[in-house]
MARBA-3410 file (N, C-alpha, C, O; in Angstrom, 1 decimal):
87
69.2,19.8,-89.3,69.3,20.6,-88.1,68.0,21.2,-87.7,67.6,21.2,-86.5 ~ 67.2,21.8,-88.6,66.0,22.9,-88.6,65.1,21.5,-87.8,64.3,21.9,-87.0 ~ 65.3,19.9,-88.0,64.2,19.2,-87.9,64.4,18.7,-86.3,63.5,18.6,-85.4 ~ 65.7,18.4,-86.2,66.2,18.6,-85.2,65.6,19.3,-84.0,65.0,18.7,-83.1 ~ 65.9,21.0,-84.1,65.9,22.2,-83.5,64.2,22.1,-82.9,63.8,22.6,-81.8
63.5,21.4,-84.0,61.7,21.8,-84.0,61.7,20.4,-83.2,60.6,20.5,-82.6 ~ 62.1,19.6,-82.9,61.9,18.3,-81.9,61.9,18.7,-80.3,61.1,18.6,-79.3 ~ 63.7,19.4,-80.6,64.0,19.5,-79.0,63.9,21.0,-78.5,64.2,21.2,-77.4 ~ 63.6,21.8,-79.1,63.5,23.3,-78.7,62.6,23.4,-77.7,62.9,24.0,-76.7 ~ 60.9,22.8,-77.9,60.2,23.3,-76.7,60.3,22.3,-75.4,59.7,22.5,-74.3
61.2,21.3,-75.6,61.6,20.8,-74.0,62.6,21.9,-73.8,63.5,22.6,-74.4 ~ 62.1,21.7,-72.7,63.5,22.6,-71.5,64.9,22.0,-71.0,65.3,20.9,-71.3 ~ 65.6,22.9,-70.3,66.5,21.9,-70.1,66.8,21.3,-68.6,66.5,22.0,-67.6 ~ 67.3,20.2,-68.5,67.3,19.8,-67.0,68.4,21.0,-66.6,68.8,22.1,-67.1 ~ 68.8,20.3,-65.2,69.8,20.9,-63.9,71.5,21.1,-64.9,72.3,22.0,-64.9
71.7,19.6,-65.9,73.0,19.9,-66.6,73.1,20.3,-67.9,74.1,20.0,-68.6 ~ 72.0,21.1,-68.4,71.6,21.5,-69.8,71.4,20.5,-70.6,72.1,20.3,-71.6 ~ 70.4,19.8,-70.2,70.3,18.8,-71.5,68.7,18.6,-71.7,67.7,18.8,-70.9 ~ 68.8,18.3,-72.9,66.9,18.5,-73.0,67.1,16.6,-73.3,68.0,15.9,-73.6 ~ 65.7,16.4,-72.9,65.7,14.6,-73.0,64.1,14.3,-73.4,63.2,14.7,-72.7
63.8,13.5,-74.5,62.5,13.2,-74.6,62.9,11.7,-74.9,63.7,11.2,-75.6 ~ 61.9,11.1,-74.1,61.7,9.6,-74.9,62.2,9.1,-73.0,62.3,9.8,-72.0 ~ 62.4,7.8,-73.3,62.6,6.8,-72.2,64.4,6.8,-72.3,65.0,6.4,-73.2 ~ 64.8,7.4,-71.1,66.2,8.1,-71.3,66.4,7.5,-69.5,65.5,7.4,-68.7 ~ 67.9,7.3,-69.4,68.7,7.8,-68.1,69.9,7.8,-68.4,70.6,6.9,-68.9
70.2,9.3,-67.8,71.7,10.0,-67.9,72.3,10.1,-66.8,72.0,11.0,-66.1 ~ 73.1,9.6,-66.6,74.6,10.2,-65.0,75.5,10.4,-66.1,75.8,9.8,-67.1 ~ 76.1,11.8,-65.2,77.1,12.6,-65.8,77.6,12.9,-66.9,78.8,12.9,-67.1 ~ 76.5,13.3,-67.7,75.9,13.7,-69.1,75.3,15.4,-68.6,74.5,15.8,-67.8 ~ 76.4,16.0,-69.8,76.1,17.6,-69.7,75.8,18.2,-71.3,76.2,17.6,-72.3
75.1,19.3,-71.3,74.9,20.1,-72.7,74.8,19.1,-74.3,75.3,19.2,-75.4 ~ 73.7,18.2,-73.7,73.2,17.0,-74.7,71.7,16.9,-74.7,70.9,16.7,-73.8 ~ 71.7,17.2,-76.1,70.0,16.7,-77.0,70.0,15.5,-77.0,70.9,15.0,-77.6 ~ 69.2,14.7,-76.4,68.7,13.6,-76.2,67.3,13.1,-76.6,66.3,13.7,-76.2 ~ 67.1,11.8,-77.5,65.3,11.9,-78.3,66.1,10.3,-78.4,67.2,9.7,-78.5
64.7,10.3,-78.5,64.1,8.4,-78.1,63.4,8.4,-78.3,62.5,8.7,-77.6 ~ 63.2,7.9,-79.6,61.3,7.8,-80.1,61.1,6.1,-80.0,60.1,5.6,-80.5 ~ 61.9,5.5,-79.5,61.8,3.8,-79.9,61.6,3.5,-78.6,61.7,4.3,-77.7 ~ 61.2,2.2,-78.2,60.5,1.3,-76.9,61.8,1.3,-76.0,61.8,1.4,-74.7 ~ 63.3,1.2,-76.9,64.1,0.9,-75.9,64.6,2.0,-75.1,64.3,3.2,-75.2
65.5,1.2,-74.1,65.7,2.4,-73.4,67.5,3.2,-73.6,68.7,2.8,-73.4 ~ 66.9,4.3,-74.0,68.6,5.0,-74.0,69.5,5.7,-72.5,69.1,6.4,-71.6 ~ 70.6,5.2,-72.8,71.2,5.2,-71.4,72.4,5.9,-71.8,73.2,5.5,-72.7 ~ 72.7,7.3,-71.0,74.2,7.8,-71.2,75.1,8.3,-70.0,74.8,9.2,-69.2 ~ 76.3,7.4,-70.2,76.9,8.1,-68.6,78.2,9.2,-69.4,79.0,8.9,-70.3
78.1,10.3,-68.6,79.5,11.3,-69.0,79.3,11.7,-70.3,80.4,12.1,-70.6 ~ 78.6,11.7,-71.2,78.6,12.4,-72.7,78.6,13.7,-72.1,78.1,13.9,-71.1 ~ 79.3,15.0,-72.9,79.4,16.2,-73.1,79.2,16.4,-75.0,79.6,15.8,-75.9 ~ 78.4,17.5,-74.7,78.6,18.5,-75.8,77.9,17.7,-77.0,78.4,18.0,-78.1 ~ 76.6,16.5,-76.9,76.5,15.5,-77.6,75.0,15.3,-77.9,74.2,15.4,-77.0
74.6,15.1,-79.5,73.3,14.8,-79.6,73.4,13.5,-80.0,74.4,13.1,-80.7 ~ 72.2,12.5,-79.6,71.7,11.4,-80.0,70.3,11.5,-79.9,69.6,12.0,-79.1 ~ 70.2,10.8,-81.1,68.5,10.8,-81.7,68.2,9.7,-82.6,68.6,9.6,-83.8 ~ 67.6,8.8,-82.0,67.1,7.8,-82.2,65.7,7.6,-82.4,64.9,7.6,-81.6 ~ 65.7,7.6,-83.8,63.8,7.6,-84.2,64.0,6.7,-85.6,65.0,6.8,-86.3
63.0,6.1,-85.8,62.4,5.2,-86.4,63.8,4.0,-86.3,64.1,3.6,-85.2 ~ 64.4,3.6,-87.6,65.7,3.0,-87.9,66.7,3.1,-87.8,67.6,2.2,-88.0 ~ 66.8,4.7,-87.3,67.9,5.5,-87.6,68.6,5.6,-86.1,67.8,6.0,-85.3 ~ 69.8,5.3,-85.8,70.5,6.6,-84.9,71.4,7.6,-85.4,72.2,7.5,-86.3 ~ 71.1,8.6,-84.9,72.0,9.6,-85.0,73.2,10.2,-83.8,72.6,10.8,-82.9
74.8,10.0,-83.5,75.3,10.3,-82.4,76.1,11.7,-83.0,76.7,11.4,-84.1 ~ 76.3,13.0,-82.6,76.9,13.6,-83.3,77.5,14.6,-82.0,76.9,14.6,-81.0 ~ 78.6,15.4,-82.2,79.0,16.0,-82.1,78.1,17.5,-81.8,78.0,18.0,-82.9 ~ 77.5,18.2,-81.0,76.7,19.4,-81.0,77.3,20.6,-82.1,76.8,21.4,-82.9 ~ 78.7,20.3,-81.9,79.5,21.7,-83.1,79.3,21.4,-84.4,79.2,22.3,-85.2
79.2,20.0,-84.6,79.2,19.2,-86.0,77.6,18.8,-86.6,77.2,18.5,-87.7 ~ 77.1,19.0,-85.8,75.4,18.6,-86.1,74.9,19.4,-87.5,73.9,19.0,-88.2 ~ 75.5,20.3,-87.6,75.1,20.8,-88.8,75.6,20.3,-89.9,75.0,20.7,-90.9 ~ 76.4,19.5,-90.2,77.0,18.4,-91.2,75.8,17.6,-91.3,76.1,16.6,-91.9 ~ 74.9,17.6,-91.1,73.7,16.4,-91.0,73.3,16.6,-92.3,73.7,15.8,-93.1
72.6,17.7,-92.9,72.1,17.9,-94.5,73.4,17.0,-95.0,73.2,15.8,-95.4 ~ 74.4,17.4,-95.0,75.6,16.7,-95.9,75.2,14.8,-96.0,75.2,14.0,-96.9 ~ 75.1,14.5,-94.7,75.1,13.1,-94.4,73.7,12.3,-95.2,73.7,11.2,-95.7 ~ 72.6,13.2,-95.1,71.4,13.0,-95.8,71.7,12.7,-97.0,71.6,11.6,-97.5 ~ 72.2,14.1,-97.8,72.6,13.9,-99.0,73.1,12.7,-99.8,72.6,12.1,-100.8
74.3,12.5,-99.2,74.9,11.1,-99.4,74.0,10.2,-99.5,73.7,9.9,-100.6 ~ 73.4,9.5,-98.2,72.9,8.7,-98.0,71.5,8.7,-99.4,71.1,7.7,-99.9 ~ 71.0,9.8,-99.6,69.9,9.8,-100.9,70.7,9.3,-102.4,70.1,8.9,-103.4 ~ 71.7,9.5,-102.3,72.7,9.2,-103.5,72.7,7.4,-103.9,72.5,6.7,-105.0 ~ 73.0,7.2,-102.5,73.0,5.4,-102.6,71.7,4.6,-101.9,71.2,4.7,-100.7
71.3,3.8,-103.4,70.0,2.8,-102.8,70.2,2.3,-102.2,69.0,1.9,-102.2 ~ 71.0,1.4,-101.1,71.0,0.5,-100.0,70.5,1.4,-98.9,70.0,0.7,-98.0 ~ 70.3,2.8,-98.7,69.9,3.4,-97.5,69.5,4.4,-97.6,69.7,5.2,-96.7 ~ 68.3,4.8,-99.2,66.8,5.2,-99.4,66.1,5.2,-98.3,65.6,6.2,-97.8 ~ 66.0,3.8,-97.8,65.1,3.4,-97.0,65.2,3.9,-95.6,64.1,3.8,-94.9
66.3,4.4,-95.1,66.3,5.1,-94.2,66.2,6.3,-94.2,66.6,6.8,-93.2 ~ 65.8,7.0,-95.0,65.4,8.6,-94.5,63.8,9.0,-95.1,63.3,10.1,-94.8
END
């Protein structure tokens, strides 16, 4: 979350509260962190209350209430070698 927070905190937010970095278009998408570190393009219509962050291999879609479950998810994922390689 902390890595999170230090990504999207100094963007601002648009007209529907959403902060957006990277190559993005949103219709009717409100109170969503949005990051796009990859060439493609991210597209969201009507998401509420929603972060997606897509950088290097990884996506991440979560819930804004639940986003703090992320350390937990990490954890795991360092537990089993098939997906070391992702974080």
């Amino acid at each position: 979350m902390a890595i999170l927070k230090a990504i999207l905190i100094p963007y601002g937010l648009d007209c529907n509260n959403n902060r957006m970095i990277g190559k993005i278009v949103s219709k009717g998408t409100d109170n969503c962190n949005l990051y796009n570190q990859g060439n493609e393009l991210l597209v969201t219509i009507g998401l509420e209350n929603i972060t997606v962050l897509h950088c290097n291999n990884v996506i991440l879609v979560s819930n804004n209430d639940e986003i703090g479950k992320t350390k937990e998810i990490i954890n795991e994922l360092s537990k089993n070698n098939e997906y070391k390689d992702f974080l």
